[in-house]
PDB file with SEQRES, HELIX, SHEET and CRYST1 records, atoms N, CA, C and O in Angstrom:
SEQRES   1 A   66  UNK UNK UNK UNK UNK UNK UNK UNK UNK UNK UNK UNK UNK          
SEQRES   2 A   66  UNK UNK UNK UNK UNK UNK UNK UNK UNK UNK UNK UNK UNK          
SEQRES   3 A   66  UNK UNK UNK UNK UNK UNK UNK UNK UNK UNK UNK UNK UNK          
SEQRES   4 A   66  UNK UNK UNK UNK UNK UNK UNK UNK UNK UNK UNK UNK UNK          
SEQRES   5 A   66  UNK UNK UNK UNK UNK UNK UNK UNK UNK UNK UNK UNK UNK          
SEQRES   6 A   66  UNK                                                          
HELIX    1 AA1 UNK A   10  UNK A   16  1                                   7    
HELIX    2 AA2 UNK A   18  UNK A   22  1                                   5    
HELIX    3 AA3 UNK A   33  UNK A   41  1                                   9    
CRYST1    1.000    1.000    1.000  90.00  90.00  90.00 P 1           1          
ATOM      1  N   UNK A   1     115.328 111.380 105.289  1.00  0.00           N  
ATOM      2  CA  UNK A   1     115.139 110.144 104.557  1.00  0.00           C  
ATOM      3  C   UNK A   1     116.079 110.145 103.358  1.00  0.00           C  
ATOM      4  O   UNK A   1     116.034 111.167 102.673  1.00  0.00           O  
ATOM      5  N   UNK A   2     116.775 109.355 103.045  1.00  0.00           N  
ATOM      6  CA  UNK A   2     117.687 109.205 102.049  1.00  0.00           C  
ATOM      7  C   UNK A   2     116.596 108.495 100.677  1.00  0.00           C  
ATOM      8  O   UNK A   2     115.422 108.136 100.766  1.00  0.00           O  
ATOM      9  N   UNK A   3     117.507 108.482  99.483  1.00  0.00           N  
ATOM     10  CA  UNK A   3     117.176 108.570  98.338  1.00  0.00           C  
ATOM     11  C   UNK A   3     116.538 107.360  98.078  1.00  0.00           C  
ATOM     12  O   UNK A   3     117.416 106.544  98.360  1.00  0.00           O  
ATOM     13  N   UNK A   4     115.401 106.630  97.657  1.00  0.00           N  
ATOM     14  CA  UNK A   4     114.696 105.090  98.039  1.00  0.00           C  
ATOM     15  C   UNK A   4     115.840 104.587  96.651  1.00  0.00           C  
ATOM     16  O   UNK A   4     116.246 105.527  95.967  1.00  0.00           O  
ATOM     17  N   UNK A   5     116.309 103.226  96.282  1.00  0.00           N  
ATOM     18  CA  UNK A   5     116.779 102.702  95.241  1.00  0.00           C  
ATOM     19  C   UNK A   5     116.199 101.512  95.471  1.00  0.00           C  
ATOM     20  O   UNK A   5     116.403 100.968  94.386  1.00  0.00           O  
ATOM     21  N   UNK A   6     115.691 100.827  96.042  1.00  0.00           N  
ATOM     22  CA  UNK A   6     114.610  99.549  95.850  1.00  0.00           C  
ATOM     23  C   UNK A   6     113.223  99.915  95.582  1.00  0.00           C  
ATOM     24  O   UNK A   6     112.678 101.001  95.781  1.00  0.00           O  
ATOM     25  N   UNK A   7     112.782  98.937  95.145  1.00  0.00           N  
ATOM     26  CA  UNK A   7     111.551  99.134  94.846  1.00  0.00           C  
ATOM     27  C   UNK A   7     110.658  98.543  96.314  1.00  0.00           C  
ATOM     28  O   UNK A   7     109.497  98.151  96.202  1.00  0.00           O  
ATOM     29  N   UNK A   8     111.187  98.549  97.293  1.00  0.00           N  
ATOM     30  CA  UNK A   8     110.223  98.629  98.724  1.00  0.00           C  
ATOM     31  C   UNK A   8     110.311  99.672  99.619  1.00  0.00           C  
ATOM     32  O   UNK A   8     109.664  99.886 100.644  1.00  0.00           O  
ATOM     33  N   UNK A   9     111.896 100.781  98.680  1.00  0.00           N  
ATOM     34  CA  UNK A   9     112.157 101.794  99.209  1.00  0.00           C  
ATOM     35  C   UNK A   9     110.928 103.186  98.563  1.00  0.00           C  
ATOM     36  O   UNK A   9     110.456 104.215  99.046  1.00  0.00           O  
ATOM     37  N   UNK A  10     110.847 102.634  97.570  1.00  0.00           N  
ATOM     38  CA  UNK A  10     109.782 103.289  97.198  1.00  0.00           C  
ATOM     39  C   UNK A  10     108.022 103.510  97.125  1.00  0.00           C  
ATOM     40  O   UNK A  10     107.178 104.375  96.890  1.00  0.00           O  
ATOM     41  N   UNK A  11     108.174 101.903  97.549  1.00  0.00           N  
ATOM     42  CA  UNK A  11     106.268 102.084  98.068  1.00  0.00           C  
ATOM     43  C   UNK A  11     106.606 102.208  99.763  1.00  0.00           C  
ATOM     44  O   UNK A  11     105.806 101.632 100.500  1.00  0.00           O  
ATOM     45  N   UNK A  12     107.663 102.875 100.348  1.00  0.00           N  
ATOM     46  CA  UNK A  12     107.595 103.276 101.610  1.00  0.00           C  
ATOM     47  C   UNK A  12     107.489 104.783 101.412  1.00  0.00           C  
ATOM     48  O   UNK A  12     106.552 105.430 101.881  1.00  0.00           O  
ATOM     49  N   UNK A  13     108.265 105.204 100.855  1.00  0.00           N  
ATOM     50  CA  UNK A  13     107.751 106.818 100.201  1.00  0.00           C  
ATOM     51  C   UNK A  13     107.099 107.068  99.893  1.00  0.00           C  
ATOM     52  O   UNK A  13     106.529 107.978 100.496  1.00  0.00           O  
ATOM     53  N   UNK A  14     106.535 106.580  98.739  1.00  0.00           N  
ATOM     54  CA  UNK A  14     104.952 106.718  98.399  1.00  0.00           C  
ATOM     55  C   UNK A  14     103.797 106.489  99.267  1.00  0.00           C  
ATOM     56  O   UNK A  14     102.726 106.916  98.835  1.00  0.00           O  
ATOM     57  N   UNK A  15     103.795 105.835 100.532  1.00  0.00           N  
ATOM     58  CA  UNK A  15     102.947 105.367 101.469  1.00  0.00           C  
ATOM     59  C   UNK A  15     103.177 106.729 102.304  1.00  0.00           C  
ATOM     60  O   UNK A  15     102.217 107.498 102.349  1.00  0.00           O  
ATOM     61  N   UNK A  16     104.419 107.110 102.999  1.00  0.00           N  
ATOM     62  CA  UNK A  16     104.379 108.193 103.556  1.00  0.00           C  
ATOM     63  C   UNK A  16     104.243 109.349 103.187  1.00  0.00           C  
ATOM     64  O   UNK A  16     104.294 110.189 104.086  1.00  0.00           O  
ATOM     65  N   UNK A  17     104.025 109.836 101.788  1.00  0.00           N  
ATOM     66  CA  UNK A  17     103.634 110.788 101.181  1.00  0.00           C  
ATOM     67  C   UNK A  17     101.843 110.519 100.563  1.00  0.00           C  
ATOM     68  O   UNK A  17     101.137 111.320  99.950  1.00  0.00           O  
ATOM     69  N   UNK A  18     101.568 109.313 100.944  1.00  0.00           N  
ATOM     70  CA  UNK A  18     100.188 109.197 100.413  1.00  0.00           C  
ATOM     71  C   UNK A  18      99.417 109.812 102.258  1.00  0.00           C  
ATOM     72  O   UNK A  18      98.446 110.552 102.422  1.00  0.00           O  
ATOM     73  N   UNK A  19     100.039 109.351 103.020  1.00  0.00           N  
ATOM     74  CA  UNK A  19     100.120 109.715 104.562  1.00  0.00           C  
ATOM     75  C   UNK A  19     100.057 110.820 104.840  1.00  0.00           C  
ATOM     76  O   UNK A  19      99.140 111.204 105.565  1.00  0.00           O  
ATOM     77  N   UNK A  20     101.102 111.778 104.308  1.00  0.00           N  
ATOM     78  CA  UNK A  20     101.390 112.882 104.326  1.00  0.00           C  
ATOM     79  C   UNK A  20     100.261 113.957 104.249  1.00  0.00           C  
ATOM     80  O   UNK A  20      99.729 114.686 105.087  1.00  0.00           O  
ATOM     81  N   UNK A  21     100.101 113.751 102.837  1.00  0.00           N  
ATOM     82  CA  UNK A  21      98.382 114.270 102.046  1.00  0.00           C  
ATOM     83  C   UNK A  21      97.870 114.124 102.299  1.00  0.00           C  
ATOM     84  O   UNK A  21      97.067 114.832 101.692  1.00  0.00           O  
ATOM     85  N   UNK A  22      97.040 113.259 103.384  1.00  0.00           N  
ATOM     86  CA  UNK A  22      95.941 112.785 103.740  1.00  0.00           C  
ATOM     87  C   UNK A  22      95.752 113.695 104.661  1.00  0.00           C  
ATOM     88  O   UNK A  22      94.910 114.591 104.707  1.00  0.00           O  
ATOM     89  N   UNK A  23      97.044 113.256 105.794  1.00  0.00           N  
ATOM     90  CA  UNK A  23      96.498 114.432 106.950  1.00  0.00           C  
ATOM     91  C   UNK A  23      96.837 115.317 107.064  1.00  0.00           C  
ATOM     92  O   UNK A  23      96.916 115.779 108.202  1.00  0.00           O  
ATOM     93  N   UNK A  24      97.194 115.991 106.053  1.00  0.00           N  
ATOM     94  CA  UNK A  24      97.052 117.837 105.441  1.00  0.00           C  
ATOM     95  C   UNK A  24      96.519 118.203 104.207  1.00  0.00           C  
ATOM     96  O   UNK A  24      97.050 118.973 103.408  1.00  0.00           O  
ATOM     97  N   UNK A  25      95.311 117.552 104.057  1.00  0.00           N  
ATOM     98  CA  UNK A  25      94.564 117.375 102.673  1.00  0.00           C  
ATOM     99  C   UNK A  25      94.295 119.338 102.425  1.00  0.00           C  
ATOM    100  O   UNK A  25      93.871 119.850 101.389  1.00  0.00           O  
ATOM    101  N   UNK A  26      94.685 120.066 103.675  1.00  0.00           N  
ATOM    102  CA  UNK A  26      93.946 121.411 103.302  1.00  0.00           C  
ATOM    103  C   UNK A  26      95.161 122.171 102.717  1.00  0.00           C  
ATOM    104  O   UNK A  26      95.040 123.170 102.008  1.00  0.00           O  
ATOM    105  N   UNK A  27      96.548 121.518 103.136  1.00  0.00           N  
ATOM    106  CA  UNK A  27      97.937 122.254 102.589  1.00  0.00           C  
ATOM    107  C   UNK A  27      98.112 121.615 100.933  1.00  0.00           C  
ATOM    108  O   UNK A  27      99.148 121.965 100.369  1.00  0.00           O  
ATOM    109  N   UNK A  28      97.466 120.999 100.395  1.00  0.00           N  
ATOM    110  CA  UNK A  28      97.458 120.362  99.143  1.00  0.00           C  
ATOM    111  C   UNK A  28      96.371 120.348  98.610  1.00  0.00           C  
ATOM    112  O   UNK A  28      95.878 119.230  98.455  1.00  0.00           O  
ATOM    113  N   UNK A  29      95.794 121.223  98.260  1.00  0.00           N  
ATOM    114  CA  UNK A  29      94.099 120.977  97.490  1.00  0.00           C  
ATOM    115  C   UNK A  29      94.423 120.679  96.392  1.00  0.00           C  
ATOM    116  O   UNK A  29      93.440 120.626  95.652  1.00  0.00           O  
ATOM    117  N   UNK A  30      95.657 120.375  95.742  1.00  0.00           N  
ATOM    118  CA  UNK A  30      95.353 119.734  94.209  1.00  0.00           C  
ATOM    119  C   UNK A  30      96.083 118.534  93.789  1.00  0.00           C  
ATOM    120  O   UNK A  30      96.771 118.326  92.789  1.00  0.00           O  
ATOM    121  N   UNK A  31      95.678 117.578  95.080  1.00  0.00           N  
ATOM    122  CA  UNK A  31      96.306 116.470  95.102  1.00  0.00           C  
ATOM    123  C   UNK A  31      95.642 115.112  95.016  1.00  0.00           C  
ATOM    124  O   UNK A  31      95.834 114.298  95.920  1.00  0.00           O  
ATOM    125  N   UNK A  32      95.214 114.950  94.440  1.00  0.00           N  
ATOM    126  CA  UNK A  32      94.090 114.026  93.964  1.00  0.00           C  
ATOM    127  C   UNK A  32      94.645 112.202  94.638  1.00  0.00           C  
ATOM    128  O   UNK A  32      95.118 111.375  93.858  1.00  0.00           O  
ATOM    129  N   UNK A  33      94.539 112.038  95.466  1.00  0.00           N  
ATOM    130  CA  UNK A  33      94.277 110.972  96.851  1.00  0.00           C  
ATOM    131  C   UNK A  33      93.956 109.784  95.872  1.00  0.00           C  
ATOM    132  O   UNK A  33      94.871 108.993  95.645  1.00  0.00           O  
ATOM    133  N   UNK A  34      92.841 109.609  95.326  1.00  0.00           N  
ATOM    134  CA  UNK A  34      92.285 108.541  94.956  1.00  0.00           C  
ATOM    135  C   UNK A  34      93.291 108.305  93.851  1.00  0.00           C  
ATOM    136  O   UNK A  34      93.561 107.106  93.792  1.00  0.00           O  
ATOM    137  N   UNK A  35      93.972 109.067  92.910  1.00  0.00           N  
ATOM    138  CA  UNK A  35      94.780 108.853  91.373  1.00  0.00           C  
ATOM    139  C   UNK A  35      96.170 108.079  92.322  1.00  0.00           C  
ATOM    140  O   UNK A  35      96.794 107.064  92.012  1.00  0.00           O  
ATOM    141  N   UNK A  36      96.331 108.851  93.379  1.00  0.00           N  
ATOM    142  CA  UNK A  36      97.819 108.326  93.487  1.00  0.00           C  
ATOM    143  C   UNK A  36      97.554 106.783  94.638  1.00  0.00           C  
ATOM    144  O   UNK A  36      98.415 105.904  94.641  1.00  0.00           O  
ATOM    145  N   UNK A  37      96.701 106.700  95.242  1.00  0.00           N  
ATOM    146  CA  UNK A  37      96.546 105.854  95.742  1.00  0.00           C  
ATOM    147  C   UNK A  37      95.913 104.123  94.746  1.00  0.00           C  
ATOM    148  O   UNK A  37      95.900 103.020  95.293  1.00  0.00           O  
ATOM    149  N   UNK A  38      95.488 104.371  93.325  1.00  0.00           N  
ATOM    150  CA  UNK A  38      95.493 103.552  92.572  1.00  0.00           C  
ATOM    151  C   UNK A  38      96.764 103.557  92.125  1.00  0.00           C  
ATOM    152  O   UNK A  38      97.466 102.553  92.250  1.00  0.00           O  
ATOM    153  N   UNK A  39      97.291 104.872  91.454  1.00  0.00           N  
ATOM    154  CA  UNK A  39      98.948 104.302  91.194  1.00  0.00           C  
ATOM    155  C   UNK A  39      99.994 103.600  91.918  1.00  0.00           C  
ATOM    156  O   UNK A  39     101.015 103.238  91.333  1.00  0.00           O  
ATOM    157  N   UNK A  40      99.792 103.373  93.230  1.00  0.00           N  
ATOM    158  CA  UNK A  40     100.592 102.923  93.793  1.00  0.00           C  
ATOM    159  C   UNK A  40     100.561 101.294  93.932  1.00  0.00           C  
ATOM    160  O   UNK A  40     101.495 100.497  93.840  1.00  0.00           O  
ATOM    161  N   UNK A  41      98.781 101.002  94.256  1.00  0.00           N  
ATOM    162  CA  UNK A  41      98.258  99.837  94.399  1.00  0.00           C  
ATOM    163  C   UNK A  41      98.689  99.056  92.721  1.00  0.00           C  
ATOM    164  O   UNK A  41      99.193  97.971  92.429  1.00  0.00           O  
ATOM    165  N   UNK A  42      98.255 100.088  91.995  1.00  0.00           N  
ATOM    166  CA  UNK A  42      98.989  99.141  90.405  1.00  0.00           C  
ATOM    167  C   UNK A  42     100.043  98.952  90.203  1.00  0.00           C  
ATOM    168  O   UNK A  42     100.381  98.222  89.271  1.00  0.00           O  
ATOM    169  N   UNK A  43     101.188  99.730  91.260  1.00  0.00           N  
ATOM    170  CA  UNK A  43     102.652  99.704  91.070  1.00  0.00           C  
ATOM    171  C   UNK A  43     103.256  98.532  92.168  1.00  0.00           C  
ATOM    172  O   UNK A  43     104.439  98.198  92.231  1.00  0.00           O  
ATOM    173  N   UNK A  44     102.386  98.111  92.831  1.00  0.00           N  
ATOM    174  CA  UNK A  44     102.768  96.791  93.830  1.00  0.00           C  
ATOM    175  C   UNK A  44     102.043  95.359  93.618  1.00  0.00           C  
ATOM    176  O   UNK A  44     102.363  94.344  94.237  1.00  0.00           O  
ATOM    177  N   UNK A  45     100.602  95.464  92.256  1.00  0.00           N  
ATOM    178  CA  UNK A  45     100.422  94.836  91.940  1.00  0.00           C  
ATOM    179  C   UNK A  45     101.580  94.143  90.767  1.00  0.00           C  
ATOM    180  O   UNK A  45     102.088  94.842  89.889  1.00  0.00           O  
ATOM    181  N   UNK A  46     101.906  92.545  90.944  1.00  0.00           N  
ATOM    182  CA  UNK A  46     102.699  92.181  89.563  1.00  0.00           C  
ATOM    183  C   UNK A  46     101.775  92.034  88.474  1.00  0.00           C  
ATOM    184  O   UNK A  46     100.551  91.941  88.374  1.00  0.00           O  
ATOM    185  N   UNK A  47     103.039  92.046  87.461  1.00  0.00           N  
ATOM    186  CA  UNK A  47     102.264  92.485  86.072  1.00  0.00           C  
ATOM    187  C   UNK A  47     101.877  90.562  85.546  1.00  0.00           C  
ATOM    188  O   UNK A  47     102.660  89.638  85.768  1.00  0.00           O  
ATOM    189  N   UNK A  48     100.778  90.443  84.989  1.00  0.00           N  
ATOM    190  CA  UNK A  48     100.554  88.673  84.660  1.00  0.00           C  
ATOM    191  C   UNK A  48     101.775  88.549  83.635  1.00  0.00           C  
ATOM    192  O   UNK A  48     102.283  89.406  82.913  1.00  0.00           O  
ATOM    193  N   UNK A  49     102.051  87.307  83.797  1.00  0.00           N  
ATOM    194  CA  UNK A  49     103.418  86.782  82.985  1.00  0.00           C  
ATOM    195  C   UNK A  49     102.870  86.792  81.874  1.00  0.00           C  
ATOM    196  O   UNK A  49     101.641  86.735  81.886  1.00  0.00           O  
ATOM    197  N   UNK A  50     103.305  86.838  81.051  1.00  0.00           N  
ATOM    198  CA  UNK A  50     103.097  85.998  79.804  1.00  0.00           C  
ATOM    199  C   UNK A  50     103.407  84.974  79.358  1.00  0.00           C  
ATOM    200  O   UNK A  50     104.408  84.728  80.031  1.00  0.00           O  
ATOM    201  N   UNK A  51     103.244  83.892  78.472  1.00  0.00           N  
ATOM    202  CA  UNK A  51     103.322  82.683  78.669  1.00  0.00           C  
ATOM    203  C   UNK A  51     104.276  82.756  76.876  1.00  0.00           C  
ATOM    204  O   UNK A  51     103.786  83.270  75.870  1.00  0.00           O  
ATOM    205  N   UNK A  52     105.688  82.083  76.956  1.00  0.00           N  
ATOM    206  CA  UNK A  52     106.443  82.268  76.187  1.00  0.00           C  
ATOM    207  C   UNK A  52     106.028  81.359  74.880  1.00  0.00           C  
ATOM    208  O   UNK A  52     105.645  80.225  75.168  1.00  0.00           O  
ATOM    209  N   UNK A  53     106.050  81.678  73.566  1.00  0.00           N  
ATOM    210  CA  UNK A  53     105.767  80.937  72.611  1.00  0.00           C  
ATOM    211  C   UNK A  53     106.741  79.407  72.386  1.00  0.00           C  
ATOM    212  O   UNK A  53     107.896  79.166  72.737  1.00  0.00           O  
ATOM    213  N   UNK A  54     105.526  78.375  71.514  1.00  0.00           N  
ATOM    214  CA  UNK A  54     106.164  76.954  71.772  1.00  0.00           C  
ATOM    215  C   UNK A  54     107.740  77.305  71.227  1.00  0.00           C  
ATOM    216  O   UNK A  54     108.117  78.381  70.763  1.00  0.00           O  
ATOM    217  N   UNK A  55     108.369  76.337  71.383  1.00  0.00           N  
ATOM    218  CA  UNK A  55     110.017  76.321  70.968  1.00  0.00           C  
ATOM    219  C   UNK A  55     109.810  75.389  69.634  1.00  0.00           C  
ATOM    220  O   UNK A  55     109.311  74.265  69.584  1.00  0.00           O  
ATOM    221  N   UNK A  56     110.277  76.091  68.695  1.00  0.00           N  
ATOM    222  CA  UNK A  56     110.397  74.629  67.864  1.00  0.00           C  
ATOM    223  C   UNK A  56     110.594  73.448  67.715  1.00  0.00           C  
ATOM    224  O   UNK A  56     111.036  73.554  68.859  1.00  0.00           O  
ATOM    225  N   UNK A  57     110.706  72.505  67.485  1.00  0.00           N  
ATOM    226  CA  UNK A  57     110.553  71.436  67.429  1.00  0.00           C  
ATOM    227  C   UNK A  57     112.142  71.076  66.606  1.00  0.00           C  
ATOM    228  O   UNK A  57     112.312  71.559  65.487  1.00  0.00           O  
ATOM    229  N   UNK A  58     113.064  70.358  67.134  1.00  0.00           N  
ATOM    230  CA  UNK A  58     114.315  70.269  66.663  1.00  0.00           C  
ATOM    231  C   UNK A  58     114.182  68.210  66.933  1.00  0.00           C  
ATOM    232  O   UNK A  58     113.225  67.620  67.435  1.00  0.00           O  
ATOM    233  N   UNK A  59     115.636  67.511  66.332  1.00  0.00           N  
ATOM    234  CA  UNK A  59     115.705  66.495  65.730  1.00  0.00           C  
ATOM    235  C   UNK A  59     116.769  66.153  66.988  1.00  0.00           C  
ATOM    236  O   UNK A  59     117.722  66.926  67.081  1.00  0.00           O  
ATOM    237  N   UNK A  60     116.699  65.280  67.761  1.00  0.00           N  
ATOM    238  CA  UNK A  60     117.219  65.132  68.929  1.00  0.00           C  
ATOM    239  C   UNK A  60     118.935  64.254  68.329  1.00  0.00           C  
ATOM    240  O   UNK A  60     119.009  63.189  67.716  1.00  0.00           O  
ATOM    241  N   UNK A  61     120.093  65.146  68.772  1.00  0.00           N  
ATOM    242  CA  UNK A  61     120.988  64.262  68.720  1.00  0.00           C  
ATOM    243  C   UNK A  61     121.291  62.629  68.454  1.00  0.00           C  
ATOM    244  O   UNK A  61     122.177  62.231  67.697  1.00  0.00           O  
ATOM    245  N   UNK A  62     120.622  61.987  69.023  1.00  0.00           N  
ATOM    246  CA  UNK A  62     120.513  60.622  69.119  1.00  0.00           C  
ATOM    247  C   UNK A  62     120.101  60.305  67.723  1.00  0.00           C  
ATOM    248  O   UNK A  62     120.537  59.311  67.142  1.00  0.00           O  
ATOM    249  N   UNK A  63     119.289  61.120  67.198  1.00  0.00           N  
ATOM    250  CA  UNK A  63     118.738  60.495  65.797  1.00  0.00           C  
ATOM    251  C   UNK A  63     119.589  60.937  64.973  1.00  0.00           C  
ATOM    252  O   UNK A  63     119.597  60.292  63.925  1.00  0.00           O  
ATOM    253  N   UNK A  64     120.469  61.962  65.029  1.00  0.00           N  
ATOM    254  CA  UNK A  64     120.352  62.759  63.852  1.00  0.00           C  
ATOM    255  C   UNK A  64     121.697  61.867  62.960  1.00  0.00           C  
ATOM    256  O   UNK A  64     122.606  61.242  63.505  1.00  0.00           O  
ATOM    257  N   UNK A  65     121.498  62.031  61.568  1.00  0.00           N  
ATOM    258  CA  UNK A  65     121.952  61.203  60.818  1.00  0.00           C  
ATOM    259  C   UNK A  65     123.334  62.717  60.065  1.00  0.00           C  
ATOM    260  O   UNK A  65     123.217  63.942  60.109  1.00  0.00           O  
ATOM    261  N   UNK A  66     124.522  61.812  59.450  1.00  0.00           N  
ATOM    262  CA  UNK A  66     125.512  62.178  58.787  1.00  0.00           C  
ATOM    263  C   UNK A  66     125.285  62.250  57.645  1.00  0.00           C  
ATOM    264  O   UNK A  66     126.168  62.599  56.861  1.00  0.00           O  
TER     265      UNK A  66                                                      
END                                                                             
């Protein structure tokens, strides 16, 4: 498998290494399943936008006086 540089290259790695662990949970006893399987689900969840502050309020060309 070559080096992931997308970010779909990487919840494919992480899926096959969450895979991995699972079904050799006895070659990894200190691999905690449930931590990395929320990290991943929070890492494919998007983050909520934030909603950008008002813009000021400016004097529209048309009016503006010399």
């Amino acid at each position: 498998m070559k080096f992931p540089y997308s970010e779909a290259e990487v919840v494919v790695l992480a899926e096959a290494m969450i895979s991995g662990y699972s079904a050799h949970a006895a070659d990894f006893p200190s691999v905690d399943l449930l931590s990395l399987g929320t990290s991943l689900t929070d890492y494919k969840t998007p983050a909520p936008r934030r909603s950008s502050p008002p813009r000021p309020r400016t004097k529209s060309l048309a009016n503006w006086s010399r």
